[in-house]
Structure formats: C-alpha cells, structure tokens
C-alpha positions in Angstrom: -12.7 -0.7 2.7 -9.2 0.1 3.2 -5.6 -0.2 2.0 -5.8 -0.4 -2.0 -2.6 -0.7 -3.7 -1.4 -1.7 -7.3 1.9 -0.8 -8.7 3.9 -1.1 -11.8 7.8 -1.6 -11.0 10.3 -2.3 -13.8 13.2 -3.6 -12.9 16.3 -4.7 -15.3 19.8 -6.0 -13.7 21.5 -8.0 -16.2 19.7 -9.6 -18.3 16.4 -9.8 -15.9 13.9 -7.6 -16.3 10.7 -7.7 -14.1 7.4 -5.8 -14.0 5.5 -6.3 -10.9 1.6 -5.9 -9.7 0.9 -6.0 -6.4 -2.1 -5.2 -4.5 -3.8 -5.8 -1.5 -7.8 -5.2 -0.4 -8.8 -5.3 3.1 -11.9 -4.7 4.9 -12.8 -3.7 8.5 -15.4 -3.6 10.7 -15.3 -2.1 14.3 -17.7 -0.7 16.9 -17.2 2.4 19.2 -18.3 4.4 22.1 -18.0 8.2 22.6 -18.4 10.7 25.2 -19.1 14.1 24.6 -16.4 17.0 25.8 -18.5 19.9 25.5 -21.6 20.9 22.2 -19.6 20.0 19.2 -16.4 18.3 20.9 -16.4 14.1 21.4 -13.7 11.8 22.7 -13.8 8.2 20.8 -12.8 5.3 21.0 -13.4 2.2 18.4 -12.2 -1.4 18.8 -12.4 -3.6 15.7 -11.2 -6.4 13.3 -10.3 -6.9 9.6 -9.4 -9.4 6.6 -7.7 -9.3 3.5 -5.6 -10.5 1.2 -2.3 -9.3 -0.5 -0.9 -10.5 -4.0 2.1 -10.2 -6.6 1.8 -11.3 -10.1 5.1 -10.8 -11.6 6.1 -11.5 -15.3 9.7 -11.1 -16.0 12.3 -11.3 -18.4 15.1 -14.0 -17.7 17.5 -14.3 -21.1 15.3 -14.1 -23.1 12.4 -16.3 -21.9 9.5 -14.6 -20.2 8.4 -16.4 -17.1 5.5 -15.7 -15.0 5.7 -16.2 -10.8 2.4 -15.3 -8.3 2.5 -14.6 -4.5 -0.6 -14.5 -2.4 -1.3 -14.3 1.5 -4.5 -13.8 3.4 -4.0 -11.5 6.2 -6.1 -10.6 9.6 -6.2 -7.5 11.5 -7.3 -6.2 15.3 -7.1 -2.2 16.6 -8.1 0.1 18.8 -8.8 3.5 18.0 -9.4 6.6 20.8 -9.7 9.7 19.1 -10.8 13.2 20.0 -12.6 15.4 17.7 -14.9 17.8 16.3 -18.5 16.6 15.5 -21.9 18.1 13.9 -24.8 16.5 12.7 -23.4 16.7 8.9 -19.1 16.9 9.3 -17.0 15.1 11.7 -13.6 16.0 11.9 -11.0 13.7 14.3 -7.2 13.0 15.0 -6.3 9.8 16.2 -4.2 7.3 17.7 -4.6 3.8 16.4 -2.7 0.6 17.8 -2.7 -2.1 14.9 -1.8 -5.9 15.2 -1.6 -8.0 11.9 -1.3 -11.4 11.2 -0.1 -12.9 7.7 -1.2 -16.3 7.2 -1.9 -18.4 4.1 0.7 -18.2 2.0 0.7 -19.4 -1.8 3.2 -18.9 -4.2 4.1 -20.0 -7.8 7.3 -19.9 -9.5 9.3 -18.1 -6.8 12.2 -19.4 -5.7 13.6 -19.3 -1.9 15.7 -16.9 -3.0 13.7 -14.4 -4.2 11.2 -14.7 -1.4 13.7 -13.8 1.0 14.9 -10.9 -1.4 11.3 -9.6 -1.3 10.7 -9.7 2.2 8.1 -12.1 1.7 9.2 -15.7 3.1 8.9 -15.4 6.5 5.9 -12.8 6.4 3.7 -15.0 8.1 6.0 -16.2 11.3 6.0 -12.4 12.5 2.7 -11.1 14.5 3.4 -7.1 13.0 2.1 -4.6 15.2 1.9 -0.4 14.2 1.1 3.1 15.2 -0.7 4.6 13.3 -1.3 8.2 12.8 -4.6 9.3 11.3 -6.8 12.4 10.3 -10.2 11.7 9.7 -13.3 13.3 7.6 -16.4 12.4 7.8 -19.5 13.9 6.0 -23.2 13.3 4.6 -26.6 13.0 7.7 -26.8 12.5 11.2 -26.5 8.8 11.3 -24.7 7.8 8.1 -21.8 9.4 6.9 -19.1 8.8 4.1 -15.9 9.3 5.7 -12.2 9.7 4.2 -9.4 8.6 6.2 -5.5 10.0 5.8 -2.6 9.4 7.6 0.6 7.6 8.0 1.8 4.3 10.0 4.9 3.0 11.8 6.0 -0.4 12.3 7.2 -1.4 15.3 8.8 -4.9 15.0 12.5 -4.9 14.3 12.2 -7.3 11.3 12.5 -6.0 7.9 8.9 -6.3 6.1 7.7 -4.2 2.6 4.8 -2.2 4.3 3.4 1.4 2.9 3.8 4.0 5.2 0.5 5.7 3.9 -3.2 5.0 4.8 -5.9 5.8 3.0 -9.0 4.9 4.0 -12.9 5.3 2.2 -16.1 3.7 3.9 -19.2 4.4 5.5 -20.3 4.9 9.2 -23.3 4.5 10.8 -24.4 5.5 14.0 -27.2 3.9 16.0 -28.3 4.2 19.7 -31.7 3.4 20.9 -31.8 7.3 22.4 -30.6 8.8 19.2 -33.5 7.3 17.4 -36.1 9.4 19.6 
C-alpha cells in the first residue's frame, strides 16, 4: 500500500468558507530481478503496476448556506525501479531511481462547478498521461524471504501542466522473495 493522504484545509474569502478532505489509496504490485555486486551488495531492478483511487469531500460555507460538493477519480500506475543496495538476510537497505507513468481516469463529481474544477486543478486531470522521477530510500526488515519494508522519498513531475500532486512518498508493504534455488 502506498500514497495515504487526508487533509483538513479551511479556507474563508468573502463570505465562503471551505473545509476540505481529500485522500487517496493506491496499491502496487511489481516483480524484480537482482544481481549481486559483491557478499552483502545487490543491484535491482523491479517493474510493476498499480490502482487507486483519489477523492475530495468538501462542505463549505456559501452566505450562509452550507453546501456539500464530492470529487472522485480512479487512477492507474506503471514503473520501473533499478536500485543498488545493501542486503542481509534480516535488513535491506537501497537508494533508488524510479520512472512513474500515471493515468487518471474515471472521473465523478457532485456539486462542483466548471469553475471550481479548473481552480483546483482537477478538470482536465484525466486528459494528461503524468509521468515522474522519483527519488527513494528504502528500508526493509524482518526474515530471509519476507520482509516489512518502509519506503521515503520525494517525486518530481515532469509534464509542464499544472496538477495538485505531493512531492513526498511514503510507502509501507511487504516483500517476499521466492526463487526455486533460494528454497534449497
């Protein structure tokens, strides 16, 4: 599992007043190869894809009536990972380079107006194909063949078109490891 936001904003501007929640859940799977560099030193690389979905719920404050306005969007994902790093059969440690292609698609909303779709960066979301560089650190502990790992970095957009994206990751899951010759 990755990417889990929520966030709180209130807003006021004349009369409008606007708390916003907004998350987003995605989920990835992806499959690898590495080659070890020397005893405790691997190069990897992992290829893989992902789904989600993204949502605001806002309820704002419009002269004094409260009105209530939803935004949803499903959204796929594709990388490719190569990453060198440190390994043992209990802690893996790794830097890596990760090349990111995501596709909005989907959309649903209630109660927003043209307008304010295009204010939040949301209207044409799902016309763009978004691609990234990401930058990530990654920790990985637990046995041999199964390890929790924790994933921390940061990622930069690379289309030209203006788009509300976190530049943090965060990442939590689980990785297993089986080879036919590692089982011996």
């Amino acid at each position: 599992m990755d990417l889990h936001t929520k966030r709180k904003i209130p807003q006021l501007d004349s009369g409008f007043e606007n708390h916003n929640n907004g998350k987003g859940g995605l989920i990835e799977f992806g499959a690898g190869y590495f080659m070890k560099l020397d005893d405790n030193f691997v190069f990897e690389t992992y290829a893989g894809f992902g789904g989600g979905k993204i949502s605001f719920d806002d309820q704002y404050r419009r002269n004094n009536s409260i009105q209530n306005r939803t935004y949803n969007a499903d959204m796929s994902k594709l990388f490719l990972q190569p990453s060198i790093g440190y390994t043992s059969d209990n802690f893996d440690a790794s830097f890596s380079l990760r090349f990111v292609t995501v596709k909005y698609n989907n959309q649903r909303s209630s109660n927003y107006s043209e307008d304010d779709l295009r204010t939040d960066l949301l209207f044409d979301l799902h016309k763009t194909q978004w691609t990234f560089i990401e930058t990530t650190m990654t920790l990985r502990g637990g046995f041999k063949y199964v390890k929790l790992y924790l994933q921390l970095g940061r990622s930069f957009k690379l289309n030209p078109e203006p788009m509300q994206n976190s530049q943090a990751i965060l990442g939590l899951g689980l990785t297993f490891c089986y080879a036919p010759r590692f089982m011996k």
